[in-house]
Residue, then its C-alpha position, 0 to 999 in steps of 0.5 A: x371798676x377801679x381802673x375806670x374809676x381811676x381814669x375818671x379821676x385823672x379826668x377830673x383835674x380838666x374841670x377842676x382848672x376850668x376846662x369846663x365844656x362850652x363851645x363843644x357839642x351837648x351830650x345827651x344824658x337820659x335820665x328818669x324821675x318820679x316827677x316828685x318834690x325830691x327831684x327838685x335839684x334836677x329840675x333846678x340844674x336844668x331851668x339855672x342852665x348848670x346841666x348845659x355849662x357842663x355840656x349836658x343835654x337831658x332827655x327826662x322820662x318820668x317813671x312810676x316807682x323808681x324800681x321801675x328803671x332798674x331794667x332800663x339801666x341794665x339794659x342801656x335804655x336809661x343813663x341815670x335814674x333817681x329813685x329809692x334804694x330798692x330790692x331790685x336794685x340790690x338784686x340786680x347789682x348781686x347779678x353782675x349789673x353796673x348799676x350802682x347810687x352815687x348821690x342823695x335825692x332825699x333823706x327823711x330829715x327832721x321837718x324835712x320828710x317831705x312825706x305823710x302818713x294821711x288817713x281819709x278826712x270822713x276817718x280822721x272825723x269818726x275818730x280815727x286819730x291814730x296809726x293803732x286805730x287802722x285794724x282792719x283798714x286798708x293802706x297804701x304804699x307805692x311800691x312793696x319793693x320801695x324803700x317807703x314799705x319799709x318805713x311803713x313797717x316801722x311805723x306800724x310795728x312802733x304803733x303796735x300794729x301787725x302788717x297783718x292788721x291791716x290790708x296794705x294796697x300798693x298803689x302809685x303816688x299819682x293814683x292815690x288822690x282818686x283811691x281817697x276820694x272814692x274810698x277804695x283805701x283808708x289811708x297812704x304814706x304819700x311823698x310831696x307835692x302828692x300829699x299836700x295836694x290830698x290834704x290841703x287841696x282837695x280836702x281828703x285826708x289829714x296827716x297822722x304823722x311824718x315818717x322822721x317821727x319814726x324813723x329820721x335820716x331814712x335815705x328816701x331817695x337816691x340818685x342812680x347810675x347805669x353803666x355808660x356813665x361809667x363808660x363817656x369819659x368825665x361825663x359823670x363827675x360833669x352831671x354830678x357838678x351840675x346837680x350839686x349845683x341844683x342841691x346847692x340853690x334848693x338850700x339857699x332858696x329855702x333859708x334865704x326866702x323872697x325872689x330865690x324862693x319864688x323862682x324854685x317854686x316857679x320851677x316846682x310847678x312846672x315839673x310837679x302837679x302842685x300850681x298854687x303858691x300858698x299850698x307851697x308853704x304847706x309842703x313838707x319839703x325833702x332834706x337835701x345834704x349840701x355836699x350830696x352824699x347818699x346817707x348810709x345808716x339805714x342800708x344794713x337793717x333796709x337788706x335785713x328787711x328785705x332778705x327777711x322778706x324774700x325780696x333779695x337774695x343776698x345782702x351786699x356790701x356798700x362798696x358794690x351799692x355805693x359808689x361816693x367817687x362821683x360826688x366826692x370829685x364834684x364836690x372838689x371841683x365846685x370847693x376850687x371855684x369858690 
């Protein structure tokens, strides 16, 4: 791995003088996502046209739990995938896999959760007005071996409630909207747009809290590589200068307002379910750092977990989860244009 790191590096010094791709042919990158709020920077470099200045051709599969691209990765079926640090990715790393989180796609910032914890509104109404009072209650997360049932844990064990209080369903984002209404689960944390949509459109649920309330700076997204991005040359740093480019307009429209707020929610409803512009400014939106780096406070207690649970079978070092070569080049070579 060092020496293709190397050889990636010395590639970097091309771009970073300006030998940026144009007239060459597009290269295909195949790449999966959720289809949620945190994947706004890729939907952004994609309409800005950032990923076709770096000769980059996107081929976008959407997916229903990170966790599931993890195979897909391994086997070459997938380049990139965005998805949260997982057990299977851990598990499949400990096997020998070069799959490896080389950017953020999300963090828990404070505001910035871009997730809530919602009980169903007919609850929230008999009195059901916080976390301690769904004993008994049954809840849902998307995903046992997702970072999300980790921050359900926390917030119950800060409420003082024991997982076995309560039946915990694990359910996809995009299925939690019919599990409310026809009350087969009482209450959900739920990532954006999907939980704006249950609480201010269809009037479901109303939100106990926000996870940063609990546990800010959680790393709730990420952006993954498979190993044939090691493998195409400067392909990888070239993805990665488009999408800090995605990240960096995300901040600028949401600090500057108007016509460049406008266009990234425009951008929003074409990829998300969320259509309405005023539920727009009901959304919880996620916390993008400028510079990409993947935050890696909680990447030590997150293995504790899930080795506690049975769900890997060694914890690794950050070395072989994170790999910040990538971001660390685009970020050099964005710095030498400015």
């Amino acid at each position: 791995m060092r020496r293709q790191r190397l050889l990636i590096k010395s590639s970097v010094v091309g771009l970073a003088l300006g030998l940026v791709i144009g007239a060459q042919a597009q290269e295909t990158v195949r790449i999966a996502t959720v289809g949620v709020v945190s994947d706004v920077a890729v939907y952004i470099a994609i309409e800005k046209g950032f990923f076709a200045q770096q000769g980059i051709s996107l081929q976008l599969t959407n997916i229903r739990t990170g966790g599931a691209a993890i195979p897909l990765l391994a086997t070459r079926q997938l380049d990139i995938a965005g998805g949260s640090l997982s057990p299977g990715l851990v598990n499949a790393i400990a096997q020998g896999n070069h799959i490896i989180v080389t950017a953020t796609k999300g963090a828990m910032l404070k505001g910035m959760a871009f997730h809530r914890f919602i009980v169903r509104k007919d609850l929230y109404d008999a009195g059901i007005r916080s976390v301690s009072d769904l004993r008994g209650r049954k809840v849902a997360v998307n995903d046992r071996t997702s970072g999300t049932y980790y921050v359900l844990r926390k917030i119950l064990e800060r409420y003082g409630v024991q997982p076995t209080s309560v039946s915990i369903v694990f359910l996809g984002y995009n299925e939690m909207p019919a599990a409310f209404q026809n009350k087969a689960i009482d209450a959900a944390i739920i990532t954006e747009p999907t939980a704006t949509i249950v609480e201010n459109r269809l009037g479901l649920g109303v939100t106990l809290l926000t996870p940063d309330q609990v546990v800010e700076g959680f790393p709730a997204g990420n952006i993954v590589y498979g190993p044939a991005m090691y493998e195409r040359g400067n392909l990888g740093v070239r993805w990665m200068v488009a999408y800090l480019q995605g990240i960096a307009f995300y901040n600028r429209a949401l600090k500057e307002g108007g016509e460049l707020r406008q266009e990234l929610i425009s951008i929003l409803k074409k990829y998300t379910p969320l259509k309405e512009d005023d539920l727009y400014e009901k959304m919880i939106w996620p916390g993008l750092r400028e510079d990409g780096f993947f935050p890696t406070a909680y990447v030590a207690e997150l293995q504790k977990f899930w080795l506690d649970e049975g769900l890997i079978r060694t914890a690794l070092p950050l070395s072989r989860i994170i790999d910040r070569s990538f971001v660390e080049q685009a970020n050099q070579i964005l710095k030498s244009r400015r």
